[in-house]
C-alpha positions as CSV (number, residue, x, y, z in Angstrom):
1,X,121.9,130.7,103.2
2,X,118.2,131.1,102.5
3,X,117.5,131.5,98.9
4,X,114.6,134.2,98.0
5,X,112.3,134.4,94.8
6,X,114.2,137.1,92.6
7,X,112.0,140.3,92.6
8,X,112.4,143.4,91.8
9,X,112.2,144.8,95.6
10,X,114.6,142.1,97.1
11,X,117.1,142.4,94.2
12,X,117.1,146.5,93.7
13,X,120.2,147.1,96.0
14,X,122.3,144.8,93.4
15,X,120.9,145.9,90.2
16,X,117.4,145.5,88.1
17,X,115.7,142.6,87.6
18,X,115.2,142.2,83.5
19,X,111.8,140.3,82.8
20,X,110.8,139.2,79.4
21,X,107.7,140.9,78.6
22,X,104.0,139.2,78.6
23,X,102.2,142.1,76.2
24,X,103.2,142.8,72.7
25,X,105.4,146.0,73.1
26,X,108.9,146.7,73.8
27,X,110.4,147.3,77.5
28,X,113.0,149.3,77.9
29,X,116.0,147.6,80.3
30,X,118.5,150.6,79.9
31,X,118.3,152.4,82.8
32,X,120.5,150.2,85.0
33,X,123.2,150.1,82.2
34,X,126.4,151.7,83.4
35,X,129.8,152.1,82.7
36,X,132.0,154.2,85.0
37,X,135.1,154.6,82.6
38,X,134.9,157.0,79.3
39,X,137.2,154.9,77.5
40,X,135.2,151.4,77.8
41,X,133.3,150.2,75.1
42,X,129.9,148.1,75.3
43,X,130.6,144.2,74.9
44,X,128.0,141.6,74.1
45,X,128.6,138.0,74.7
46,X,126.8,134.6,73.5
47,X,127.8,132.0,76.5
48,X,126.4,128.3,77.3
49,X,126.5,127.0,80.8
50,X,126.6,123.8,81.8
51,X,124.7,123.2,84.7
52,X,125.8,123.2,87.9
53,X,125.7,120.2,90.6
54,X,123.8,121.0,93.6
55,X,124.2,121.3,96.3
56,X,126.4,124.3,95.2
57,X,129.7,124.8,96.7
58,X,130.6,128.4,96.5
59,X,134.5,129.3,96.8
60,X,134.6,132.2,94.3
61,X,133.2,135.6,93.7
62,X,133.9,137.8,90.8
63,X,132.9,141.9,90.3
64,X,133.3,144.6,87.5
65,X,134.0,147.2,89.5
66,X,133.4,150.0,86.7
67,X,130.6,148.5,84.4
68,X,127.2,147.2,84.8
69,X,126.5,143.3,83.8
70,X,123.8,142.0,82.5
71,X,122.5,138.2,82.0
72,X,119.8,137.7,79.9
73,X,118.4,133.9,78.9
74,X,117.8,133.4,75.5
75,X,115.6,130.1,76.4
76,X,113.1,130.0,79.8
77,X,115.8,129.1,82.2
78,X,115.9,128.7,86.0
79,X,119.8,130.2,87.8
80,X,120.6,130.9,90.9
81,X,122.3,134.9,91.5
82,X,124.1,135.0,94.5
83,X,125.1,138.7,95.3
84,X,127.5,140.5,98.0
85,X,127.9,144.6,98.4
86,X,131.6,145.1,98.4
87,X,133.2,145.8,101.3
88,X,134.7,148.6,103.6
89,X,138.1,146.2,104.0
90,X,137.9,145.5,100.0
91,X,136.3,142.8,98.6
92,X,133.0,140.7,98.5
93,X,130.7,141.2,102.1
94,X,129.7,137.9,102.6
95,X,128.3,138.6,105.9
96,X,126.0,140.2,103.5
97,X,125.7,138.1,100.5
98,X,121.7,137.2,98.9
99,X,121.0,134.0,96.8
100,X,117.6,134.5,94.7
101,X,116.4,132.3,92.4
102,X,115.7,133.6,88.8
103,X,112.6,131.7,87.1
104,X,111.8,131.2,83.5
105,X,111.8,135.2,81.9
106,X,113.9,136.6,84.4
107,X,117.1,138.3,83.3
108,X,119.4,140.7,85.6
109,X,121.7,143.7,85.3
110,X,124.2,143.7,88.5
111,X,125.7,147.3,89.2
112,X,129.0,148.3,88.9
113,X,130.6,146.9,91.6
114,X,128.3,144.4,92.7
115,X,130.4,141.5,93.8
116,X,128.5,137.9,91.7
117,X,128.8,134.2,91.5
118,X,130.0,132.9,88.3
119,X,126.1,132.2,86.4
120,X,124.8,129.0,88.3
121,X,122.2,127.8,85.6
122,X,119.7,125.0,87.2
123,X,118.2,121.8,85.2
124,X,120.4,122.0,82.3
125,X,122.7,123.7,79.8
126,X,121.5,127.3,79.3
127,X,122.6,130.0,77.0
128,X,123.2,133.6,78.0
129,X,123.7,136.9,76.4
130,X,126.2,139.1,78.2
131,X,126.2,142.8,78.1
132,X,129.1,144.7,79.6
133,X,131.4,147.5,79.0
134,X,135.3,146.1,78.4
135,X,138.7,149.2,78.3
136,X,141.1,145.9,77.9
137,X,142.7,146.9,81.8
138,X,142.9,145.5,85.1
139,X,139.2,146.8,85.8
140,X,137.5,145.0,83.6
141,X,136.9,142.0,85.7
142,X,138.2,140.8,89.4
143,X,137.6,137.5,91.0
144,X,138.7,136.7,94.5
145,X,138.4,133.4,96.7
146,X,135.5,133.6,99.4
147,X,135.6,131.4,102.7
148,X,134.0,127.8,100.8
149,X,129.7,127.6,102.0
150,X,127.3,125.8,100.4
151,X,123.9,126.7,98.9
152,X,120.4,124.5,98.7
153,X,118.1,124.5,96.8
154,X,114.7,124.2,99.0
């Protein structure tokens, strides 16, 4: 699977790319936040990855099939996002699926229903804040086994 810079172009099908700003000001990420369900409530998350090994296997995707999810570094981090639309028959389109590589400043929001990987972050432990919406039911999160492929790194 090729593996493409993360842009806002190539990644716009899957959700917004979030990029730490360069000029003093604020920018406004909020437009791609969603939640689908009028009972959810907005969660926010501290997490630290380990890194992964590479080359990556993949055997897992996960979605939130009602909620919007975003990922934002809190330290210049590189992570792979590997994406899949969902599909007619249910479940991740792998036949489908994008890898991009997020650089140092880059953040993302996946749509509701955008089928992920489990955060891949590169060249070290990284920490993450998580924004989502949670109702505490079956919705909140799905994660389904994929046919095993691997991803390099160029």
């Amino acid at each position: 699977m090729q593996i493409s810079t993360l842009t806002d172009e190539g990644f716009a099908f899957f959700g917004e790319v979030l990029t730490i700003p360069t000029a003093i000001g604020r920018y406004d990420a909020g437009a791609a936040l969603s939640s689908h369900r009028p009972g959810a409530r907005p969660s926010l998350t501290l997490s630290l990855r380990d890194p992964v090994t590479l080359p990556l296997r993949v055997h897992r995707m996960e979605r939130h099939a009602f909620s919007s999810q975003s990922f934002i570094p809190l330290a210049p981090v590189r992570f792979l996002v590997l994406v899949a639309p969902h599909a007619a028959a249910d479940g991740p389109d792998m036949a489908q699926a994008r890898a991009f590589l997020a650089g140092p400043g880059q953040g993302v929001t996946y749509r509701a229903d955008t089928w992920h990987h489990p955060m891949a972050a590169l060249d070290g432990p990284a920490h993450f804040a998580v924004l989502m919406w949670l109702d505490g039911g079956a919705g909140d999160e799905e994660f389904v086994d994929v046919a095993p492929f691997t991803i390099h790194l160029p």
